[in-house]
N, C-alpha and C positions, 0 to 999 in steps of 0.2 A: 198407520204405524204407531206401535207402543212407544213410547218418551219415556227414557231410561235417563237415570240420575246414578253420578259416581263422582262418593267424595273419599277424600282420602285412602283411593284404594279399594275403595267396596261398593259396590253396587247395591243403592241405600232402595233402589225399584225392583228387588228379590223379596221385599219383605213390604211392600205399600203401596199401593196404585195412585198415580197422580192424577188429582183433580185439575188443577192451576199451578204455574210458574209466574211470578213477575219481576220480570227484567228489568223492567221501564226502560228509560233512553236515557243510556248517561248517567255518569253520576251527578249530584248538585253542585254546584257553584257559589262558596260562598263571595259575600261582598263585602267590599268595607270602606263607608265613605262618611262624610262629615257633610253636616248640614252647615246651610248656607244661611247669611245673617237674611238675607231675602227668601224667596222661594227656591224650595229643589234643595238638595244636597250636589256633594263633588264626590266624583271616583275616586278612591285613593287606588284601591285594588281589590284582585279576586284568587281566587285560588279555585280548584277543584275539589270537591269531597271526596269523604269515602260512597261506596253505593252499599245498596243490598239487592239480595235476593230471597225472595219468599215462595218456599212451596207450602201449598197448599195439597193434603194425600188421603189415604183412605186407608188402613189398613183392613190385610185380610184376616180370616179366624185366628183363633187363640189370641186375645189383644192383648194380656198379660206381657207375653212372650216378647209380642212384636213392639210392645214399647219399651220395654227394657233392653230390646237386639237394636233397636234403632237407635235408644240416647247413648249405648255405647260405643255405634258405630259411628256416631257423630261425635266425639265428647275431647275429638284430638286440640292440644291446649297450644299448637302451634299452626301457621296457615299450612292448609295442605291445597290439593288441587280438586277442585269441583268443576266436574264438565256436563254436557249433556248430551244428548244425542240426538238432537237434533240440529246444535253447532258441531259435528264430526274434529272442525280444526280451530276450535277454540277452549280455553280452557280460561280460568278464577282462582286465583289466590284466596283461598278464602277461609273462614273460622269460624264456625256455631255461634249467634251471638242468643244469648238470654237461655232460656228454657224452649222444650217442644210443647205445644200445646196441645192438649189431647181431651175429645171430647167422646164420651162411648156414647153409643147408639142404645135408644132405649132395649132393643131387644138384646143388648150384650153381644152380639155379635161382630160389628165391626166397629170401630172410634173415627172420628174424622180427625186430621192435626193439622199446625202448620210447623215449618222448620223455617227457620229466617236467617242466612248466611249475611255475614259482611263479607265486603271483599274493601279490606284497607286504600289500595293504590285507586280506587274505582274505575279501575279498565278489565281489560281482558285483554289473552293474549295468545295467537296461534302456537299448537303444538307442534309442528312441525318449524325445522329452521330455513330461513331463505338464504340462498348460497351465491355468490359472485366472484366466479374469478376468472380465469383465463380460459378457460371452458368453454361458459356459457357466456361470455362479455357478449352485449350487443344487442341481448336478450331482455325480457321485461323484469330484469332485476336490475340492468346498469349496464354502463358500459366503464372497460379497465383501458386506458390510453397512455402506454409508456414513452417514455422520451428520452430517447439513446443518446441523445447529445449531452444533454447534462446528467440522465438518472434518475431524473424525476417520476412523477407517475400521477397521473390522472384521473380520478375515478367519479360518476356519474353515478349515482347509487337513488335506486327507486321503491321508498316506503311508501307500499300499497295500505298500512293500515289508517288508523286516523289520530293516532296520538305519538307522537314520538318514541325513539326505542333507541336502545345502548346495542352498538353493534361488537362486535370480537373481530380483531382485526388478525387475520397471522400472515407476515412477512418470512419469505425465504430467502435469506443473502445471495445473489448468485457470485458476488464479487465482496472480498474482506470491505469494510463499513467503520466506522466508528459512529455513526449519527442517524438521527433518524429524526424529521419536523412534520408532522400531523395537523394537518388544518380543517377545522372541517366551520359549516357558520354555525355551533354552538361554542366553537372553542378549538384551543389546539393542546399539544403534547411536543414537549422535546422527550427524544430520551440519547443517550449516552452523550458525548461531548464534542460539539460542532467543532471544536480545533486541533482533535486527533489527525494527528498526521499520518499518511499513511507510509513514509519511509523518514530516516533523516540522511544527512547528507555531511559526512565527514572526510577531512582529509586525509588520504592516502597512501603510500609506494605502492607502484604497479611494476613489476619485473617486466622491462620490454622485449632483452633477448637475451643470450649466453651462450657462446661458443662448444659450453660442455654438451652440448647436447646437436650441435653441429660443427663436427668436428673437423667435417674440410673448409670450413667458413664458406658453405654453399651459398647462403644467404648475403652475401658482400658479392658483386656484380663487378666483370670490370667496368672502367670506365671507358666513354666513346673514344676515338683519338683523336687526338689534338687538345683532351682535355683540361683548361689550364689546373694545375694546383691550387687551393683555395689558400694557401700561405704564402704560396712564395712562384709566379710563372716562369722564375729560373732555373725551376726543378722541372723537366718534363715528365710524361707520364705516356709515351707511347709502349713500354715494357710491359712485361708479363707478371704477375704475382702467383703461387701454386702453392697448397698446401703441402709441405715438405716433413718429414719425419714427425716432429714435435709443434708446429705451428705455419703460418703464411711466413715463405721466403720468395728472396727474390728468385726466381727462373729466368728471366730474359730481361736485362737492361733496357732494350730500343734503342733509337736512335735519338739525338738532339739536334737544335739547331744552332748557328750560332750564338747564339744570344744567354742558351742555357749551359749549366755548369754541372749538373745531375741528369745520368741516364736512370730511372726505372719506371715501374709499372704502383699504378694504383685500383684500389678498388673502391665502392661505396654502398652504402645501404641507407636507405630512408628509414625511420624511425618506424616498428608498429605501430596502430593505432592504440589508444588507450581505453579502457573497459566505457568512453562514451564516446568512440569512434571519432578520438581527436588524435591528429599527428601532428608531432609538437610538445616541448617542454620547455616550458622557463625553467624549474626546479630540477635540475637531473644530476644525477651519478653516475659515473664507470670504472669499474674497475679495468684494467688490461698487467698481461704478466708480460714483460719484453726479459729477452736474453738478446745480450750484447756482449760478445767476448772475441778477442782479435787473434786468432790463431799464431801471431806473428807480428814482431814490428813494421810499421805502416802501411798494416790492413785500413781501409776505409769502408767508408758507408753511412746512410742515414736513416732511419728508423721514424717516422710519425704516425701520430694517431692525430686527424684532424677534426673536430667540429664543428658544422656551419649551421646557418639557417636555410631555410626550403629554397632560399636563392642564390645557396653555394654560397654565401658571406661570411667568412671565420668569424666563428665566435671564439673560438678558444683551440688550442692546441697542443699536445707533450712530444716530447719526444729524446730520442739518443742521434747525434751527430758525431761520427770522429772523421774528420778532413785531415787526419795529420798520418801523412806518407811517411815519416820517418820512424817515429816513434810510438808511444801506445795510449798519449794520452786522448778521450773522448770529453764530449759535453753531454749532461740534461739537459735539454730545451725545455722553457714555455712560453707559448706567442698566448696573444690578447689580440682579439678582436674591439668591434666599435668606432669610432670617430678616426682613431690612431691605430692601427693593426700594427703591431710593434714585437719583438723579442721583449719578455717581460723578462725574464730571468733565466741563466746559463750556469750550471754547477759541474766544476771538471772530475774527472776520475778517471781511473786508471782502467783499460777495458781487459785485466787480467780475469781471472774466471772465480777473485775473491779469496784466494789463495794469499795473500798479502805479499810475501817474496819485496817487502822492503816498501811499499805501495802507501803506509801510513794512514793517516784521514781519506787520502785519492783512494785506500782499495776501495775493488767494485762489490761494496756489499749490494748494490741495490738488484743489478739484471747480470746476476752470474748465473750458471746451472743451476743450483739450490734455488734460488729465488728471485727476484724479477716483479714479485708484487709492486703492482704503481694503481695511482687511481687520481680522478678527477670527480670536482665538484661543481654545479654552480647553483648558486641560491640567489634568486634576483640578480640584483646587480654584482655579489660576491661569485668570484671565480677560485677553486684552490686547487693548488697541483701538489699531490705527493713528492716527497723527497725526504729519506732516510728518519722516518717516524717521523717528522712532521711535513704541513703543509705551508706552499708558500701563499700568499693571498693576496688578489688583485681588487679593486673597488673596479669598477667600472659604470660609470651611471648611466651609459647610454643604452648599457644590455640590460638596463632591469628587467624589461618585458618583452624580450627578445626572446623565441625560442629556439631551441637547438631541434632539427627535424633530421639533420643527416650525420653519419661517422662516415669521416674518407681513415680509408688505408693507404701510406707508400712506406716504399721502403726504393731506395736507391743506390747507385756508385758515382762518387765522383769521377769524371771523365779523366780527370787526370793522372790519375792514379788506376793502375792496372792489377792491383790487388786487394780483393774484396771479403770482407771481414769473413773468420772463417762462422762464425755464429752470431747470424743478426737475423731473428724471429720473432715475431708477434704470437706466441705460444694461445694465449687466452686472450677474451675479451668476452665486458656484460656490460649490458645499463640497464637502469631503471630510470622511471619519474615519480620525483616524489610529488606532495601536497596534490594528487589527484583527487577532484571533488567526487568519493565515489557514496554513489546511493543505495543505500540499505534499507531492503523493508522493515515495516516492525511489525508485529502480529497486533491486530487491530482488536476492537472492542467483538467486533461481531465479523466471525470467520467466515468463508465462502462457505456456505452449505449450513450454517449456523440459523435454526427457525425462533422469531421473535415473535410471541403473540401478547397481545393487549386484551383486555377483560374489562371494556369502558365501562357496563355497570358495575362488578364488584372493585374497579379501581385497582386493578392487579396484570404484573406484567412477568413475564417468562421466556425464560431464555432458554434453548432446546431441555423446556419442562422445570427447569428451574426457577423458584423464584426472582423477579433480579430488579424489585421497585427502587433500589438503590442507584438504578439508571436514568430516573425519573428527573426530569429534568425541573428545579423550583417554580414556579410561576405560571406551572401546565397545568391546564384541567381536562378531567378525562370527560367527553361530550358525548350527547345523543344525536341523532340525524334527525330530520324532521318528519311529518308526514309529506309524502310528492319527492318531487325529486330535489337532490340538493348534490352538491358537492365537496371531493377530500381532497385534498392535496397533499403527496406523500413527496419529501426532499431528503437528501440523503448527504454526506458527505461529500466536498466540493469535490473530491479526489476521485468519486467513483461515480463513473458516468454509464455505469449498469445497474439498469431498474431490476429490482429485486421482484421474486415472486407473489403475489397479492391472493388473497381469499380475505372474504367479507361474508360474516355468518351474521343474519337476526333475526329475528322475533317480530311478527308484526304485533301491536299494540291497537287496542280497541274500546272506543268510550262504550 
């Protein structure tokens, strides 16, 4: 088989027959140590040289010709690649060092020369790249081992050549990332920022329910019977409640027994859950719209909105009471729950329909036809009940962390009284909770589907093609793998416990 030589591109065995090549083994090694006050010197160190290569050739006829096509097709002032053909997958960095020497034949017909290449790094390097990823894992390039618990990834990577080599690393996000720790035993790499988070987490209002949008208050349940009232078990509750024209009225009183003083009916709803599947609010709001108006001197009736905790315990309560048979005046209620379940506060008014007709301060601005807007608060331990533009307000310290999980509905007749108001309705009602800790993602450093590669020899990093060494984390250095087998360690963001996609490309290296 002919031995063909190509440097930088040109096939330099079109125009020379080669006599000899010398490879040698290796490049030199230099040393450097210091002599000894006694015999022998000490190591301090060594380094590698550069190598050479020397052909020895022959040119064919016209020698003119041929050494002027050869010095110019050797004469490139930067390294190029020299290979031969007898290494198929190895190639040389290499650069013409000196002159070609060139001796003619007495009879002028052919010259003999030599060409003498350096080659700076003094290895050699396969032309073709080795590949490792999730393919071929397991194979005699390495094996890839991810780790679904926390994200990690594990790689076993097998340098067949005999000198170390910079591999290209490219990662594909399968899951948004902020981080990325590279380990391998030359060295490691951070890149973007180990403390990106991957949401944050601020407080909220979550809208829990609202009647406008169920308009027979399908959602509010009766309750079992015999159910006591969470305010008050002088009030029974074995009656009917029904959605009636404009809002829940009473339909069916029920029965009592001795002991109670109000026949009606209630209803209840447990609170939705909130956007992290908790039921329950310390911090809540309600708005509700009551109309209260007595068709007639001494209509009666009672009107509540009650709120408790998940074990039926008032927390809090509003409401319209008129007990008075004769005449038209009614109360606001507000009960307080905790330690002391009490009447907090009673504001009387006139249950006319707001029309004044001599009523003063007592008209019923608040629950006439027009209007009825009422609303409750609690904030911690603060509880405030609406009443005529402002609120009244309770301390309560026992309910700081008390949460409200249910709204009862009643509305009732006093038994003694055999006419009942001609407009007593629960028109609306909504809550919310507020200070909900809700979590919001944040778009991270490195998106899902975002490709990150690393350039460990030329020290260069990219982000789908982008430059992005600005990610580079201080105190990283970019490493080579050894020859034989060694190990990487790829760690990612503590938040993301999906390993990301791996390929590992290099170059085997050769003394």
């Amino acid at each position: 088989m002919t031995l063909t030589v190509n440097f930088a591109g040109n096939e330099l065995t079109k125009h020379m027959r080669i006599i000899d090549v010398k490879r040698n083994l290796g490049a030199g090694i230099d040393i450097v140590s210091q002599k000894r006050a006694g015999n022998g010197e000490d190591f301090i160190s060594s380094r590698k040289d550069s190598s050479k290569i020397v052909v020895d050739f022959r040119t064919f006829d016209d020698i003119t010709a041929a050494r002027r096509l050869l010095a110019a097709l050797t004469s490139s002032e930067t390294l190029a690649e020299l290979s031969f053909s007898d290494e198929p997958n190895v190639r040389y960095r290499a650069i013409r060092e000196g002159e070609i020497t060139l001796t003619e034949n007495k009879s002028k017909l052919f010259s003999d020369g030599t060409i003498t290449f350096k080659i700076p790094s003094g290895a050699a390097e396969s032309v073709t790249q080795n590949v490792l990823n999730a393919t071929n894992s397991g194979g005699e390039n390495g094996t890839i081992t991810p780790n679904t618990t926390d994200g990690s990834i594990e790689i076993k990577v097998n340098n067949k050549g005999t000198l170390p080599t910079f591999p290209k690393i490219k990662l594909t996000n399968v899951s948004e990332n902020g981080y990325f720790g590279i380990v391998g035993v030359k060295g490691l790499i951070g890149l973007g920022n180990i403390n990106e988070a991957d949401g944050v987490t601020n407080p909220m209002s979550e809208q829990l329910y609202d009647s406008a949008s169920d308009t027979s208050f399908s959602d509010f349940k009766d309750v079992a019977p015999g159910t006591p009232n969470p305010q008050n078990n002088w009030l029974a509750t074995n009656g009917k409640l029904e959605f009636q024209t404009d809002g829940l009225r009473l339909k069916d009183q029920g029965t009592v027994d001795s002991r109670q003083g109000v026949a009606g009916g209630m209803k209840v709803m447990t609170l939705p859950a909130d956007s992290n599947g908790h039921v329950g609010a310390v911090n809540f709001y309600s708005y509700f719209n009551i109309f209260a108006w007595a068709g007639a001197f001494g209509q009666t009736g009672l009107l509540q909105v009650l709120f408790t905790d998940a074990n039926n315990k008032l927390v809090a309560g509003y409401g319209v009471s008129k007990g008075d048979m004769v005449d038209n005046k009614a109360s606001m209620k507000c009960w307080v729950g905790g330690n002391s379940p009490r009447e907090y506060a009673s504001n009387d008014f006139i249950s006319n329909n707001g029309e004044g007709n001599g009523a003063g301060s007592m008209n019923n601005t608040s629950f006439n036809e027009r209007t009825g807007h009422s609303d409750f608060v609690k904030t911690g331990s603060q509880l405030e009940f609406y009443w005529k533009g402002s609120r009244i307000k309770a301390i309560i310290p026992e309910l700081e962390t008390v949460e409200i999980a249910k709204v009862y509905i009643y509305i009732g007749q006093y038994v003694q009284s055999n006419k009942f108001m001609t407009n007593l309705s629960l028109r609306n009602i909504s809550y919310r909770k507020d200070k909900v800790s809700v979590w919001s993602n944040v778009p991270n450093r490195y998106a899902a589907g975002s490709v990150v590669e690393i350039d460990m020899e030329n020290d260069k990093i990219f982000t789908n093609g982008v430059a992005t060494n600005k990610d580079f984390v201080n105190g990283g250095k970019f490493f080579s793998i050894p020859p034989g087998e060694s190990t990487i360690i790829i760690n990612q963001s503590a938040f993301n416990h999906t390993p990301p996609q791996v390929e590992l490309t290099w170059k085997e290296n050769y003394l």
